[in-house]
C-alpha positions in Angstrom: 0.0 0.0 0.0 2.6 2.5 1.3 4.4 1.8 -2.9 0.9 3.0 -4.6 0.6 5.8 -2.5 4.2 6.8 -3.4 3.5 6.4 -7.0 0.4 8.8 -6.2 1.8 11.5 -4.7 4.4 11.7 -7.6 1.4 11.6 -9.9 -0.5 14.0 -7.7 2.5 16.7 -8.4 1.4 18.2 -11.5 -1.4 20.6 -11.5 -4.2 18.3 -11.1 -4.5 18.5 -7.6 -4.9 22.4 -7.6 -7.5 22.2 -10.2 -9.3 20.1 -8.3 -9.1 20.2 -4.1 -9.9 17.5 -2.4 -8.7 15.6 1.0 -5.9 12.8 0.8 -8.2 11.0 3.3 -11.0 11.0 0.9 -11.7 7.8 -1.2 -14.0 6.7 -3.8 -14.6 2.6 -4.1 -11.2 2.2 -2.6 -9.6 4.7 -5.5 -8.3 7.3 -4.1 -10.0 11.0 -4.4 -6.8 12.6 -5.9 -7.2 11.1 -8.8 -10.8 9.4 -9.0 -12.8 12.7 -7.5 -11.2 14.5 -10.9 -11.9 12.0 -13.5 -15.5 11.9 -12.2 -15.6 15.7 -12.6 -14.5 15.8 -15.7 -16.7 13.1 -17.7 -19.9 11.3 -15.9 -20.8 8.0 -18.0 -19.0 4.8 -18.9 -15.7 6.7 -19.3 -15.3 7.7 -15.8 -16.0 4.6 -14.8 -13.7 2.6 -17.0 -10.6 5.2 -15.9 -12.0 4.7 -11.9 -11.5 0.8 -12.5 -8.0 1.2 -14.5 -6.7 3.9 -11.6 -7.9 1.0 -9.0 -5.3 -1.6 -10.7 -2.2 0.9 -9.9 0.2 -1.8 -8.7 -0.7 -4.7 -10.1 2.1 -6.2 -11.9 2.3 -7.1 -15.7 1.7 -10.1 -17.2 1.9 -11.0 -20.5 -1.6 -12.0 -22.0 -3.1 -11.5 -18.1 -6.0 -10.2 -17.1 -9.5 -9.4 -18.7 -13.6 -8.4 -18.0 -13.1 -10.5 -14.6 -9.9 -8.3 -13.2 -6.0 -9.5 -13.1 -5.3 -13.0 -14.3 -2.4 -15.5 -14.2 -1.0 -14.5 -18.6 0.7 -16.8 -21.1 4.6 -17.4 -22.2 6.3 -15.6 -19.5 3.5 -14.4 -18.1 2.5 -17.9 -17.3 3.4 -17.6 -13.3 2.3 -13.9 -12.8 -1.2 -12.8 -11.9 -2.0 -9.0 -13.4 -2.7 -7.2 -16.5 -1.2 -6.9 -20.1 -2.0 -3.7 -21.6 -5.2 -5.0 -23.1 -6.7 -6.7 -20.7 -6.1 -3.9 -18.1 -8.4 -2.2 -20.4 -10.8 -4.6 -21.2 -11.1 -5.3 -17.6 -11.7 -1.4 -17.3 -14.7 -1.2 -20.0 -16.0 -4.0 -18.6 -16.8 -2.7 -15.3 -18.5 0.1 -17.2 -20.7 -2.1 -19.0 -18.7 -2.4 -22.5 -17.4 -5.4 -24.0 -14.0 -4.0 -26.2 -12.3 -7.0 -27.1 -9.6 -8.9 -26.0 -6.8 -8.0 -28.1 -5.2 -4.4 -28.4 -6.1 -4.9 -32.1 -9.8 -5.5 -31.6 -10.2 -2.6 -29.2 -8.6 -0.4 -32.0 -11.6 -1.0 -33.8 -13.7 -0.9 -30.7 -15.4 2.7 -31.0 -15.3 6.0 -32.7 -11.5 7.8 -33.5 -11.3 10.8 -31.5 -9.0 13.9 -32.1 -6.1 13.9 -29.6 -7.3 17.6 -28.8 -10.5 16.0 -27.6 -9.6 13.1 -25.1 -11.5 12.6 -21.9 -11.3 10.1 -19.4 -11.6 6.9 -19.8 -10.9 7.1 -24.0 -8.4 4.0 -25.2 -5.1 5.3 -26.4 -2.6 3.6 -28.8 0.9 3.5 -29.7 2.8 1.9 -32.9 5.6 0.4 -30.5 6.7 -1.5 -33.6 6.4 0.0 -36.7 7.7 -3.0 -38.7 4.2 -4.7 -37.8 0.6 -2.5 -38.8 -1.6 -1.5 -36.1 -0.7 -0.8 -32.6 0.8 -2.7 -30.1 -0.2 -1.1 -26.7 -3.0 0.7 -25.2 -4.0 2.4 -22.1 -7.0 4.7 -20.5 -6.6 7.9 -20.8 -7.1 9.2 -16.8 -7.1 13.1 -18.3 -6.0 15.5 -21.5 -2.2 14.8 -20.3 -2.1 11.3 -18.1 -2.6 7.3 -19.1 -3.1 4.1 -16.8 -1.5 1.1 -18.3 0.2 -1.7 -18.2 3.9 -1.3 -19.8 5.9 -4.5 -20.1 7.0 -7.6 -18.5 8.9 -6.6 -14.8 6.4 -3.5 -14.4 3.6 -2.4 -12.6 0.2 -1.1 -13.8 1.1 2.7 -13.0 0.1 6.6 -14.6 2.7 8.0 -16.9 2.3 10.8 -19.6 0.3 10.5 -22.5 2.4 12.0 -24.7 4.9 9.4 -26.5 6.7 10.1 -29.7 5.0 6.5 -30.4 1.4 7.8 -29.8 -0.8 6.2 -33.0 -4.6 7.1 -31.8 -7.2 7.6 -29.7 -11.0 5.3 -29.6 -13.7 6.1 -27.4 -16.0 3.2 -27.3 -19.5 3.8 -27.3 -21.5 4.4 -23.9 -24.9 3.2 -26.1 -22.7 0.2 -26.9 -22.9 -1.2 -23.3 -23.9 -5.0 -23.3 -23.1 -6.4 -20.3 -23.5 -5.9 -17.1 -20.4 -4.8 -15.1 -18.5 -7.8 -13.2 -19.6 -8.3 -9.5 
């Protein structure tokens, strides 16, 4: 507990936290208020909810074909032994809980909604980078948590964690359909 709060408050040091002020004591479904209070603010709907979900994984370790609509899960290959996320089923997992079934692959959630503007992101919106540009289509995702910040899962010895949004690898940004909701969030 005492490493995710650490990761937090480095998270909390941009200008977020003066935008929005709210208590460190103050906590939303376990998710703390720094960060969950804000993305609430900022979009009400599936997207809030998806980001609230992803923010809740923050140090939960990788795992390589792991996790999915039912939370962490022990991955394949060398992910075989380690129960977390990949990058796409951190955000799977995330729409799920929202009501939104996105796929299981980072390929199928790439095709999963509407393209939105990078000027226009909002919370909760999947967002993709061309890791590889030998291969077509992108090879990581994450939910956007605001305009500037992502949640994801990065790679095998990693956490799930918030870093920047802007990457020099950035390919897109899909915001799956609220109206699209067809199931109902895991218990």
């Amino acid at each position: 507990m005492n490493g995710i709060m650490t990761v937090l408050s480095a998270v909390l040091a941009g200008t977020l936290v003066n935008a929005f002020p709210v208590t460190a004591a103050a906590a939303v479904d376990g998710c703390p208020a720094q960060i969950c209070r804000p993305v609430s603010a900022l979009r009400s709907g599936a997207g809030a909810i998806a980001a609230r979900a992803a923010m809740e994984m923050i140090g939960i370790p990788y795992s390589w074909g792991g996790g999915g609509v039912r939370g962490p899960g022990f991955g394949i290959g060398k992910g075989a032994k380690t129960l977390g996320f990949d990058c796409s089923g951190l955000t799977e997992y995330a729409w799920a809980r929202a009501g939104v079934l996105i796929g299981t692959t980072t390929h199928e959630q790439w095709r999963s909604g509407i393209r939105v503007d990078r000027e226009q992101v909002e919370p909760g919106d999947l967002v993709f980078y061309d890791n590889d540009p030998g291969s077509p289509g992108p090879e990581h995702v994450a939910v956007a948590v605001d305009a500037t910040r992502m949640v994801h899962a990065p790679q095998t010895g990693q956490f799930v964690r918030v870093d920047p949004l802007d990457r020099p690898t950035f390919m897109g940004v899909v915001r799956p359909s609220e109206t699209a909701a067809n199931l109902d969030p895991p218990a």
